[in-house]
MARKOLMI-800575 format. One record per residue (C-alpha): residue in one letter; x, y, z; residue number from 1. Coordinates in steps of 0.1 Angstrom, whole numbers. Each point is the difference from the previous one (the first is absolute). Layout:
residues N
<r><residu>a</residu><x>X</x><y>Y</y><z>Z</z><num>NUM</num></r>
...
//
This chain:
residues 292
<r><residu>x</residu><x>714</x><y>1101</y><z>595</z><num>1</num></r>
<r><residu>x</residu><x>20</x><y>-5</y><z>-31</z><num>2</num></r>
<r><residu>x</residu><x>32</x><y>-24</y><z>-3</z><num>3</num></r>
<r><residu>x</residu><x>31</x><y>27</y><z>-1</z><num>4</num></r>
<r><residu>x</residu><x>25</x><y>-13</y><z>-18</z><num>5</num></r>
<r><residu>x</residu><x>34</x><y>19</y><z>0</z><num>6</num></r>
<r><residu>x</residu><x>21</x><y>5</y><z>-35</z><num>7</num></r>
<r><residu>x</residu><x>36</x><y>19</y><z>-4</z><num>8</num></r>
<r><residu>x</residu><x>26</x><y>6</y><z>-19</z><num>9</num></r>
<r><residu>x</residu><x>33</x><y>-19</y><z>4</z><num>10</num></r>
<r><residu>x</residu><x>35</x><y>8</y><z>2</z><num>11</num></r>
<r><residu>x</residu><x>10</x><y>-39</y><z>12</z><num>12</num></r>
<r><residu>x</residu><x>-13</x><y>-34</y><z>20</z><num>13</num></r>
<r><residu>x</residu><x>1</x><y>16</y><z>34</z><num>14</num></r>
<r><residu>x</residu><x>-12</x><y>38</y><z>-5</z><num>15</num></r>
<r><residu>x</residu><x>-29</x><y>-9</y><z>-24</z><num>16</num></r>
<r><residu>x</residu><x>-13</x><y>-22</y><z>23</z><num>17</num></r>
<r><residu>x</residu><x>9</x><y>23</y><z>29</z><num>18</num></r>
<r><residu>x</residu><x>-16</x><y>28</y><z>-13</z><num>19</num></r>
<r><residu>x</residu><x>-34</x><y>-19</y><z>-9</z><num>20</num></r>
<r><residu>x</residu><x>0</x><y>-16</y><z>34</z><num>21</num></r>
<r><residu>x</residu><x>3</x><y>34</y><z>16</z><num>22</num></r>
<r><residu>x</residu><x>-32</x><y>13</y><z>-16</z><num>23</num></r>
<r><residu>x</residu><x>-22</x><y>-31</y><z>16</z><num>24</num></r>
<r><residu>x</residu><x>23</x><y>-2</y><z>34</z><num>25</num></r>
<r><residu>x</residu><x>-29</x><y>17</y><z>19</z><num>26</num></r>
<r><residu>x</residu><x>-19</x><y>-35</y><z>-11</z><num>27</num></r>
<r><residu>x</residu><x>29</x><y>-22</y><z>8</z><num>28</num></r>
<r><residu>x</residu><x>7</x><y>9</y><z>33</z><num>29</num></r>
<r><residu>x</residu><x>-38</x><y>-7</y><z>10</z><num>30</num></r>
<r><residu>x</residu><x>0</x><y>-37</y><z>-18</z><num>31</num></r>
<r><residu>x</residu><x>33</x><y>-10</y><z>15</z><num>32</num></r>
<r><residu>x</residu><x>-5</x><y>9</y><z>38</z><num>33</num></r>
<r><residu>x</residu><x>-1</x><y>-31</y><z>22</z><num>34</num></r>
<r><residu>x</residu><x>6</x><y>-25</y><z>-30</z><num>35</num></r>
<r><residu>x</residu><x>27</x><y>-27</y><z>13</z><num>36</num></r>
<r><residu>x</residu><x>2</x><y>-18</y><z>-33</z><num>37</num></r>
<r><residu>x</residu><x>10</x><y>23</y><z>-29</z><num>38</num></r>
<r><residu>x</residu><x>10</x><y>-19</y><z>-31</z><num>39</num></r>
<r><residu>x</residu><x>18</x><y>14</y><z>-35</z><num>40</num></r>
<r><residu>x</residu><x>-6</x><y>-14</y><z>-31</z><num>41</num></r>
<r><residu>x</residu><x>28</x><y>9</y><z>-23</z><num>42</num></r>
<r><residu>x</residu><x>2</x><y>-17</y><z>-39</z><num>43</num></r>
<r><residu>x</residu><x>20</x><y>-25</y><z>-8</z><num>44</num></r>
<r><residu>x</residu><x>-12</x><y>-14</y><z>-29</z><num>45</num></r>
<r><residu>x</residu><x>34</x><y>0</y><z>-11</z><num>46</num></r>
<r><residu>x</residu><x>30</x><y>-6</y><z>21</z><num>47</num></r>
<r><residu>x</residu><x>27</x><y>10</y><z>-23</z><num>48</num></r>
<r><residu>x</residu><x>-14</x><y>23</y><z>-25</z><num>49</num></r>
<r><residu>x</residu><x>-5</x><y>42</y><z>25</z><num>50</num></r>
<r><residu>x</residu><x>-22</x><y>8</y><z>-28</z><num>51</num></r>
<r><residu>x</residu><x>-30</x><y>-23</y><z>10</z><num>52</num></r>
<r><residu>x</residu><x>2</x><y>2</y><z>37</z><num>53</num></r>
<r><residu>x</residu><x>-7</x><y>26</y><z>23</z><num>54</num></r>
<r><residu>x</residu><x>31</x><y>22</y><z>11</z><num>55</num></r>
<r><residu>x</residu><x>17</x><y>2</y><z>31</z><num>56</num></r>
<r><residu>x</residu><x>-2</x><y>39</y><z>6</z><num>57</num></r>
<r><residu>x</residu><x>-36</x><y>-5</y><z>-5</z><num>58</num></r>
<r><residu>x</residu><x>-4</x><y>-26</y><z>29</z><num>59</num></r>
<r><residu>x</residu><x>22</x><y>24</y><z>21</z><num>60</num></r>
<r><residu>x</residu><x>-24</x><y>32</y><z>-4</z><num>61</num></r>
<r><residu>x</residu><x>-26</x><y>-24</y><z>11</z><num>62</num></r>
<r><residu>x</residu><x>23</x><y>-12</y><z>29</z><num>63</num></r>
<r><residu>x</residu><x>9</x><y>34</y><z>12</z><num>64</num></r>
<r><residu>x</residu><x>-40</x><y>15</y><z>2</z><num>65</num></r>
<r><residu>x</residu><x>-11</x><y>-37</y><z>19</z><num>66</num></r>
<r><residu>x</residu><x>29</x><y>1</y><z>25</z><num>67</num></r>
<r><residu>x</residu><x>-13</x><y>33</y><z>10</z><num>68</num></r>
<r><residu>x</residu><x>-34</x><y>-14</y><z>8</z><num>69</num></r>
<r><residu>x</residu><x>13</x><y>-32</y><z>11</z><num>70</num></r>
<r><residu>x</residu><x>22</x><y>-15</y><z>21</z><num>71</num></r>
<r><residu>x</residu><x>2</x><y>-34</y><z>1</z><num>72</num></r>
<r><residu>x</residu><x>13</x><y>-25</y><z>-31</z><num>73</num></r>
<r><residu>x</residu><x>-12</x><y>4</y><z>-34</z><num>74</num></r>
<r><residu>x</residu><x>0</x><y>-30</y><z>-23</z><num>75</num></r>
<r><residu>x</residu><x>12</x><y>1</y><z>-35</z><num>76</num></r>
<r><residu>x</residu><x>-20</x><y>-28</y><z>-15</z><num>77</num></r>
<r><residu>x</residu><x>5</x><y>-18</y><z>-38</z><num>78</num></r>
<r><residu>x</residu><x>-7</x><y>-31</y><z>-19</z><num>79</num></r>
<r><residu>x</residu><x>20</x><y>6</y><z>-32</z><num>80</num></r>
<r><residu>x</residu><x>-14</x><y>-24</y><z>-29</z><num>81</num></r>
<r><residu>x</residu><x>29</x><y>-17</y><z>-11</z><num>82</num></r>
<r><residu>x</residu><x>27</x><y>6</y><z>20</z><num>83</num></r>
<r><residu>x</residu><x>11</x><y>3</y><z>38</z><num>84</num></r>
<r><residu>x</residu><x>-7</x><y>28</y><z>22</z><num>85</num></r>
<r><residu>x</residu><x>35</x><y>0</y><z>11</z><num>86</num></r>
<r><residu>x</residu><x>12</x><y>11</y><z>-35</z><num>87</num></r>
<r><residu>x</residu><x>-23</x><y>24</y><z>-3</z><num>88</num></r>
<r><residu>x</residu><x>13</x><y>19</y><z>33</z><num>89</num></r>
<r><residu>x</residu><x>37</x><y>-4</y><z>-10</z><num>90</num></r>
<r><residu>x</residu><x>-3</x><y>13</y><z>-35</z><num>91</num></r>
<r><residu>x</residu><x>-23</x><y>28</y><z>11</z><num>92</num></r>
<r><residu>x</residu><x>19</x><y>10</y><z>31</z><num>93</num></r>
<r><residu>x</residu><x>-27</x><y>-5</y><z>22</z><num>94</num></r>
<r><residu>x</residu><x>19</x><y>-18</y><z>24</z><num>95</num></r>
<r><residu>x</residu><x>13</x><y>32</y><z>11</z><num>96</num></r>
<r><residu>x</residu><x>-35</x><y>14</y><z>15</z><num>97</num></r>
<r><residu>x</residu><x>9</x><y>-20</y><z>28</z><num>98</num></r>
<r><residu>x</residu><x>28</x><y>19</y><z>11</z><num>99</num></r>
<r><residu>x</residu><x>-22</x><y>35</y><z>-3</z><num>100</num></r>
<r><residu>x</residu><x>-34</x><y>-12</y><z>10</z><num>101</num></r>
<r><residu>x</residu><x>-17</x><y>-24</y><z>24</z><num>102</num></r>
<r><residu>x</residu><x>-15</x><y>-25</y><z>-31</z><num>103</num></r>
<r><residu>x</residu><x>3</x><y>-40</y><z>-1</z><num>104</num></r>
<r><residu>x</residu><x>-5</x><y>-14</y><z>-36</z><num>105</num></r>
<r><residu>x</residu><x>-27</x><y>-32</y><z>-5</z><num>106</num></r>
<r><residu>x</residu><x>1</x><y>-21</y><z>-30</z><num>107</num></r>
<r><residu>x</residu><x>-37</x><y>-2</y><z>-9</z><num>108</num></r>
<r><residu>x</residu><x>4</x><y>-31</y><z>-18</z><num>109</num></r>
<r><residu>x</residu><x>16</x><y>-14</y><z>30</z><num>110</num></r>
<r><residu>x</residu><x>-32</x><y>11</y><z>25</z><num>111</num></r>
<r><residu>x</residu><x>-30</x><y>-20</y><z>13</z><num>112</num></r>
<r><residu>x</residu><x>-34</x><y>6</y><z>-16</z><num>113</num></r>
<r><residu>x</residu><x>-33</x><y>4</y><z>-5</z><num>114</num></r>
<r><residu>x</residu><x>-20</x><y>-18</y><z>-27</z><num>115</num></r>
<r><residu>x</residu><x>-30</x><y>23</y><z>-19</z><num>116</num></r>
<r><residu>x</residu><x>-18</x><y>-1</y><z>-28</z><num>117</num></r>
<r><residu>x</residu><x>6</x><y>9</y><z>-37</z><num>118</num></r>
<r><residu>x</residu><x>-8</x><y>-11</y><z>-34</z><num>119</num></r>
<r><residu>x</residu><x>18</x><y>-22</y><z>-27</z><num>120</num></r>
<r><residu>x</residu><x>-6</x><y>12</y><z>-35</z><num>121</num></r>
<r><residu>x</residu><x>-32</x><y>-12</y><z>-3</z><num>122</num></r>
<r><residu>x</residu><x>-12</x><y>15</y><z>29</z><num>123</num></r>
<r><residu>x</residu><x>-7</x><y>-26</y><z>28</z><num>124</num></r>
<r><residu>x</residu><x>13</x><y>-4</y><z>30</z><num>125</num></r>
<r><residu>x</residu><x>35</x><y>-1</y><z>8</z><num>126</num></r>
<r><residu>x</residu><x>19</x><y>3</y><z>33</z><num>127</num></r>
<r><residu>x</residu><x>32</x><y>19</y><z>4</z><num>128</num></r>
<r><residu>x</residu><x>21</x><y>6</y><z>26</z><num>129</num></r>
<r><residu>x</residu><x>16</x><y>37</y><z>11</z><num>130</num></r>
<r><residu>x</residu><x>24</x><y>5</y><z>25</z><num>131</num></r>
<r><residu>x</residu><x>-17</x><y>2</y><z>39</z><num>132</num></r>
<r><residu>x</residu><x>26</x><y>27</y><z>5</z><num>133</num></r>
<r><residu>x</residu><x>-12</x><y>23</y><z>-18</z><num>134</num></r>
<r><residu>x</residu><x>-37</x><y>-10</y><z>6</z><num>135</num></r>
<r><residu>x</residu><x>5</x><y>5</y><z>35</z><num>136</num></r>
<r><residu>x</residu><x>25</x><y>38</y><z>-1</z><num>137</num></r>
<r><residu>x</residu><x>-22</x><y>27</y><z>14</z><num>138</num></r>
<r><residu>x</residu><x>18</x><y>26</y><z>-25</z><num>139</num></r>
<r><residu>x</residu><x>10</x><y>-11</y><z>-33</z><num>140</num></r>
<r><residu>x</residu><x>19</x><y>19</y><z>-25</z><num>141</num></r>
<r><residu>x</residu><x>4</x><y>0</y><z>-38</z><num>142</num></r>
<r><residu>x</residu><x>29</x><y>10</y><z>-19</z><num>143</num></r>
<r><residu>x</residu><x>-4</x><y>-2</y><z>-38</z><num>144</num></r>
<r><residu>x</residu><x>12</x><y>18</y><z>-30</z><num>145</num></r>
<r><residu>x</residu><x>-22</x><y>6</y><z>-30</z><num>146</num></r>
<r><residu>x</residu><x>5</x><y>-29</y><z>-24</z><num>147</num></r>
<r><residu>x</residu><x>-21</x><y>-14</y><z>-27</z><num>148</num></r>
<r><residu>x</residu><x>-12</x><y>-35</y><z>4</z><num>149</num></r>
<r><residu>x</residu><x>-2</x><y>-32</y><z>-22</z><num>150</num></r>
<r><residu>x</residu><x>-34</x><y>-10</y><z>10</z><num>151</num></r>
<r><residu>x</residu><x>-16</x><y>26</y><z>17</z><num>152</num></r>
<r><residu>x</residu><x>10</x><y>34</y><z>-15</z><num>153</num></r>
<r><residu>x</residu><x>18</x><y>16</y><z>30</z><num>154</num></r>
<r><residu>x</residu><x>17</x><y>-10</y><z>32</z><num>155</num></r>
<r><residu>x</residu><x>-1</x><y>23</y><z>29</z><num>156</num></r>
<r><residu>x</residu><x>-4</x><y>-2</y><z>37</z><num>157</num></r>
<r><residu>x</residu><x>-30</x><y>-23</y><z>2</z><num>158</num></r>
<r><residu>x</residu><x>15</x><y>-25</y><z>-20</z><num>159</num></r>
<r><residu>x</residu><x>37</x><y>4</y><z>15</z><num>160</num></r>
<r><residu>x</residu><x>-17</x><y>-14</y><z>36</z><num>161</num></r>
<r><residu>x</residu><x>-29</x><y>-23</y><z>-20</z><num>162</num></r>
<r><residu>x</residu><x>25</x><y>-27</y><z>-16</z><num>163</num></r>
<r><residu>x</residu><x>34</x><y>10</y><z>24</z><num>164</num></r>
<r><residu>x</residu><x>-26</x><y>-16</y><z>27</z><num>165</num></r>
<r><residu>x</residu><x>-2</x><y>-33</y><z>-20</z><num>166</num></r>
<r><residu>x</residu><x>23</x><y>-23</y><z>12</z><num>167</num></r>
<r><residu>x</residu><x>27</x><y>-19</y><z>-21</z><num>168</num></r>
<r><residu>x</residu><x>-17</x><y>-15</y><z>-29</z><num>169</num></r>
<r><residu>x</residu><x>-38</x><y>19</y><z>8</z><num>170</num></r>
<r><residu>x</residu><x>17</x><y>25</y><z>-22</z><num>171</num></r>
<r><residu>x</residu><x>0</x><y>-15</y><z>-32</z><num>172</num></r>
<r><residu>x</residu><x>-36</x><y>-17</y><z>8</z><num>173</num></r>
<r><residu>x</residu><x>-20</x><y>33</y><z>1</z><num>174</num></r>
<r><residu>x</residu><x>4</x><y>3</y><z>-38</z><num>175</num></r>
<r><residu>x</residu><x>-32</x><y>-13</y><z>-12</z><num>176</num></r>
<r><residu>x</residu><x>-4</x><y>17</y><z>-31</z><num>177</num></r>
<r><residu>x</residu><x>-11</x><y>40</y><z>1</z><num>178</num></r>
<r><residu>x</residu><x>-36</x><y>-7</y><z>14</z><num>179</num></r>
<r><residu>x</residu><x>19</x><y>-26</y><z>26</z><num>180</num></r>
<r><residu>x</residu><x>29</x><y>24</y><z>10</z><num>181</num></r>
<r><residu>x</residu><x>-20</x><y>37</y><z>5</z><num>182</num></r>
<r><residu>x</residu><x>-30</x><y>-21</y><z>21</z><num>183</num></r>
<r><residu>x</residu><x>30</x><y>-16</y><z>23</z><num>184</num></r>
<r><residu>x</residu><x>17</x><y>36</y><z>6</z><num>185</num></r>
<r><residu>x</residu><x>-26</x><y>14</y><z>11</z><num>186</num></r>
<r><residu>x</residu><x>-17</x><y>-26</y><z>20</z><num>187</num></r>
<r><residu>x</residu><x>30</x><y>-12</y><z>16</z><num>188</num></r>
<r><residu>x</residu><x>10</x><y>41</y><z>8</z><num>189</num></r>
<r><residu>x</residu><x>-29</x><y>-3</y><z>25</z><num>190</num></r>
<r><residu>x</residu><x>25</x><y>-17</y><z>26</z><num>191</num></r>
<r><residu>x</residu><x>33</x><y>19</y><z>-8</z><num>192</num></r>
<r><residu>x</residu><x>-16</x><y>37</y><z>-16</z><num>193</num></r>
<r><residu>x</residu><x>34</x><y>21</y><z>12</z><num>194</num></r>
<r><residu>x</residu><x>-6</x><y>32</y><z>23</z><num>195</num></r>
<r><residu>x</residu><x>22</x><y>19</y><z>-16</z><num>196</num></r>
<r><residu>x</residu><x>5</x><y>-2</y><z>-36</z><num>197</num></r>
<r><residu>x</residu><x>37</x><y>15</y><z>-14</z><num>198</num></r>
<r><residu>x</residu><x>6</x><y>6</y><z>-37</z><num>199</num></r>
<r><residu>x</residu><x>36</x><y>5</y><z>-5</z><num>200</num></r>
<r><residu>x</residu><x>0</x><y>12</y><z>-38</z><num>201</num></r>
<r><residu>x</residu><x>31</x><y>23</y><z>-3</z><num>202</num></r>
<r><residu>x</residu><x>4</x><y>-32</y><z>-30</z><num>203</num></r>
<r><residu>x</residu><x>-23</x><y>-23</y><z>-11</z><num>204</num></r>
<r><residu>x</residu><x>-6</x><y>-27</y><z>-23</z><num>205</num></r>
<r><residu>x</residu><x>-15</x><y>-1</y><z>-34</z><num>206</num></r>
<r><residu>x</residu><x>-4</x><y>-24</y><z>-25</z><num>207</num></r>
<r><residu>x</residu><x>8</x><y>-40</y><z>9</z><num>208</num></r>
<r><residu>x</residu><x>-7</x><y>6</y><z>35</z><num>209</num></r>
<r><residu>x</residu><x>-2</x><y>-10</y><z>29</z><num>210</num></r>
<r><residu>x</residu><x>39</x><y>-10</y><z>-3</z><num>211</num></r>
<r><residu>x</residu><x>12</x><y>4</y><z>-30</z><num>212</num></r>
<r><residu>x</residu><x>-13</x><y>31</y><z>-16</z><num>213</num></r>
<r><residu>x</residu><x>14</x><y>34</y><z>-6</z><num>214</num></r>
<r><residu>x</residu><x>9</x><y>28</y><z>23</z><num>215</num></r>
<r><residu>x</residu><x>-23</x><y>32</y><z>1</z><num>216</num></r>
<r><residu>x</residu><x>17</x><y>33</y><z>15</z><num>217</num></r>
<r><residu>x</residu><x>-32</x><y>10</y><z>17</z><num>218</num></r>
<r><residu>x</residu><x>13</x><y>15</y><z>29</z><num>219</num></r>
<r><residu>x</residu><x>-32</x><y>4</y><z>22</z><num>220</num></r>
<r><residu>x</residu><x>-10</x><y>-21</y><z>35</z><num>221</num></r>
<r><residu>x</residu><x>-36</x><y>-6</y><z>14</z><num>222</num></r>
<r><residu>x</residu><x>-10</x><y>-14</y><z>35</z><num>223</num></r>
<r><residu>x</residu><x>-35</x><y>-5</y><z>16</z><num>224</num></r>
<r><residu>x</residu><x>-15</x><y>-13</y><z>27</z><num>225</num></r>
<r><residu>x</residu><x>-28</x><y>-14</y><z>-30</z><num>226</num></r>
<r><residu>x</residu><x>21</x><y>-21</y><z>-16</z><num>227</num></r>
<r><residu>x</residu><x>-28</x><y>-5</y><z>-30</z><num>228</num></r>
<r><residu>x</residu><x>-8</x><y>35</y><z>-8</z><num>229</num></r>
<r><residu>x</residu><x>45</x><y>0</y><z>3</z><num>230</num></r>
<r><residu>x</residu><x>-2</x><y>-26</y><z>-30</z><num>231</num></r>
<r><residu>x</residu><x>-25</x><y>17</y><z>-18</z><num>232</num></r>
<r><residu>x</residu><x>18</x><y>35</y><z>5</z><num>233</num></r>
<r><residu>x</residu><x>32</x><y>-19</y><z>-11</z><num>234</num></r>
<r><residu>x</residu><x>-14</x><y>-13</y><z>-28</z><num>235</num></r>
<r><residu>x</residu><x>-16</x><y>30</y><z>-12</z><num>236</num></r>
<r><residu>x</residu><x>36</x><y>15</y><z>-2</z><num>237</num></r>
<r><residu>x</residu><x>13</x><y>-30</y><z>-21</z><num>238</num></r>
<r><residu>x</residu><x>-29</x><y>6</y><z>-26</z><num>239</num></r>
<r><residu>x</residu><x>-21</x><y>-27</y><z>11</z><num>240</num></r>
<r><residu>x</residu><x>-38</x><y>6</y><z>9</z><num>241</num></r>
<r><residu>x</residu><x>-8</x><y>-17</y><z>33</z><num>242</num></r>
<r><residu>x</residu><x>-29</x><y>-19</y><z>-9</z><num>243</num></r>
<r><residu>x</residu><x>17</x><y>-17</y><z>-29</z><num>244</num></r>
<r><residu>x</residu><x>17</x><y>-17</y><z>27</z><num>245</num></r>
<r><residu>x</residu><x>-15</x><y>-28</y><z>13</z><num>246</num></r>
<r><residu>x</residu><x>6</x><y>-4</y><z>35</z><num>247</num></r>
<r><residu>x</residu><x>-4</x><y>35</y><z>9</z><num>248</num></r>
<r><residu>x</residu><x>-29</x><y>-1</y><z>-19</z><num>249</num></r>
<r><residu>x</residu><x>-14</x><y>-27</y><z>19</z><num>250</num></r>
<r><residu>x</residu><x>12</x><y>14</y><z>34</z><num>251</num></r>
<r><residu>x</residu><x>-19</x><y>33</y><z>-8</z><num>252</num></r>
<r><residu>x</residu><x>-32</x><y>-17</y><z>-11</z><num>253</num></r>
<r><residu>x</residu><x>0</x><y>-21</y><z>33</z><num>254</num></r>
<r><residu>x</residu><x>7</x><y>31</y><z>15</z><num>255</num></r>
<r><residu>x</residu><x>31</x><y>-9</y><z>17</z><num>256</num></r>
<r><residu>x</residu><x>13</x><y>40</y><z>-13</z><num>257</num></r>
<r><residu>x</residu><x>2</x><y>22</y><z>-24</z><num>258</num></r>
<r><residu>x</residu><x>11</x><y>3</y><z>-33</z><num>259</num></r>
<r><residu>x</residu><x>-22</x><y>28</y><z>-17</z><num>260</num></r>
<r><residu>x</residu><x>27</x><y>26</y><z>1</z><num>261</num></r>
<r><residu>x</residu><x>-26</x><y>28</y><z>2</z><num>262</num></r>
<r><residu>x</residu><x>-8</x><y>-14</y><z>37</z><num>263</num></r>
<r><residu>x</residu><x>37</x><y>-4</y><z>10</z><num>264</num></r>
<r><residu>x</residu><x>21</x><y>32</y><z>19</z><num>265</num></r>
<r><residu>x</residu><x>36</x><y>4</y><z>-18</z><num>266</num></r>
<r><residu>x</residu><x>18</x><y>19</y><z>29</z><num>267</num></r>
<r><residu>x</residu><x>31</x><y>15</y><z>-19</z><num>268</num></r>
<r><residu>x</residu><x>9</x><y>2</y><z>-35</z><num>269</num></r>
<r><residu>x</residu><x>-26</x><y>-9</y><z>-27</z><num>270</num></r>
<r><residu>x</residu><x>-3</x><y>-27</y><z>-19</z><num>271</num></r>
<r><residu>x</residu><x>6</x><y>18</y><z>-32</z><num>272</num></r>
<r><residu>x</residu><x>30</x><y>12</y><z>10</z><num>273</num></r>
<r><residu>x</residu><x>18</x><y>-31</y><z>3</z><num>274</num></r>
<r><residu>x</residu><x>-16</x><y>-28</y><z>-23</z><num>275</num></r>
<r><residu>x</residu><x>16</x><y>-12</y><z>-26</z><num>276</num></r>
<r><residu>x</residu><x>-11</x><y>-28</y><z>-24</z><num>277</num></r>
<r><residu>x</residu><x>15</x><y>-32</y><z>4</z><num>278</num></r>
<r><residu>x</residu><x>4</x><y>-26</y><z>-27</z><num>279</num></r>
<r><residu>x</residu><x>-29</x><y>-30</y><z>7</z><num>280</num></r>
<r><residu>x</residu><x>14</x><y>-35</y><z>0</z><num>281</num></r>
<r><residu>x</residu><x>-5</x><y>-17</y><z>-36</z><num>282</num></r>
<r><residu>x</residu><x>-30</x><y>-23</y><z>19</z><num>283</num></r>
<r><residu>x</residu><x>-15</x><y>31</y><z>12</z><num>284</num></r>
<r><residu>x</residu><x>-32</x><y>-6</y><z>-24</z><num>285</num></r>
<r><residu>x</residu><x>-3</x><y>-33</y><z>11</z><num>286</num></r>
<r><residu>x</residu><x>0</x><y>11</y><z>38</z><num>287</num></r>
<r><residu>x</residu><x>-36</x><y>16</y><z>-2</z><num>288</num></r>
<r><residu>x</residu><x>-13</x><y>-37</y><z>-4</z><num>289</num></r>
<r><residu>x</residu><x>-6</x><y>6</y><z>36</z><num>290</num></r>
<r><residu>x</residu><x>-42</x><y>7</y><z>5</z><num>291</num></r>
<r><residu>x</residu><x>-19</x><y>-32</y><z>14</z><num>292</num></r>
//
């Protein structure tokens, strides 16, 4: 069977992502039935600045399908690079899920681990540690927006989980130049791949992302229950081809998904109809440097 992977329109955080859940709920429903540990992945690789991190509304459209599904306590889980976790919920208003929803929020950076295996930038060995919490959820979901990337072209759902799972300074360590960094996403996405991939892209991020670029008024959303053919869709609608990217390229040749486009399902609106070119970061030639 082919990945489906579903793409709308948006009018906002909450009924884009609403709406593009609604298309794969069918799917949902089945993965989540019986799971006691369900665990959301928001972004906060900024605490201060909305534009970089995922929105609120979004996590609540996600929220509000689960709960139906579910009815024990969802965690909220992030590991924000520089800053505290704390700030992030305050500045975001996430604090206030806890009044409308059954969720309990987890520093990553704060959790237990598990050591694996990477690579440094000349490719031997090099152990890193993720966070046992999210190693150990039976559910985990993703919630990016669709932002370029400094190093690795884009940043969607894969790597929102990938380096939030790498606990406190980990973070920073899985830069090991663009053959280290693509070969450590998608060999450490082995233990934390999400369930359920959520793009919220009412805006992106173009340009000097993933914090400090531009906003993009692309007003789409895109969820799967594949989160690499969901990257790969997602790219596609920034004006990115797939296999230019190196960790979902390598994901695809190991055959951890799909990222051919011509073997994925797009349940909804077409991609045509809502991509939009977005503005590469100035390294973006220097990112292909990525083949080993």
């Amino acid at each position: 069977m082919d990945p489906v992977v579903s793409v709308t329109k948006s009018s906002g955080h909450y009924d884009g992502v609403r709406s593009a859940l609604r298309l794969i709920e069918d799917q949902i429903k089945h993965d989540v039935k019986g799971k006691t540990r369900i665990l959301v992945k928001p972004n906060f690789v900024s605490t201060s600045r909305q534009l970089a991190a995922t929105h609120v509304d979004a996590v609540k459209a996600v929220l509000d399908l689960l709960s139906q599904y579910h009815s024990g306590a969802i965690l909220i889980g992030e590991g924000p690079a520089n800053a505290s976790l704390t700030s992030g919920l305050k500045n975001y208003n996430y604090l206030a899920l806890r009044d409308e929803y059954n969720v309990e929020f987890l520093d990553l950076n704060r959790d237990e681990w598990v050591e694996v295996e990477g690579y440094d930038a000349q490719l031997r060995p090099l152990t890193f540690r993720l966070s046992k919490s999210v190693v150990e959820s039976e559910y985990r979901a993703s919630l990016a927006m669709p932002k370029t990337h400094d190093c690795v072209i884009t940043t969607l759902s894969i790597k929102n989980m990938v380096v939030g799972s790498l606990v406190n300074r980990e973070k920073s360590k899985i830069h090991q130049g663009c053959k280290g960094i693509n070969l450590n996403l998608a060999t450490f996405s082995r233990f934390v791949m999400p369930h359920l991939g959520v793009i919220d892209g009412f805006v992106g991020m173009e340009g000097r992302g993933p914090v400090s670029g531009d906003p993009v008024e692309l007003r789409a959303a895109a969820a799967s229950r594949y989160p690499i053919s969901l990257d790969a869709v997602t790219s596609k609608i920034m004006g990115f081809d797939p296999f230019e990217i190196g960790y979902l390229h390598h994901l695809h040749e190991w055959k951890r998904g799909i990222i051919d486009l011509d073997q994925i399902t797009i349940r909804g609106t077409s991609i045509n109809d809502v991509a939009r070119q977005f503005k590469p970061h100035p390294l973006y030639q220097e990112m292909h440097d990525w083949k080993v």
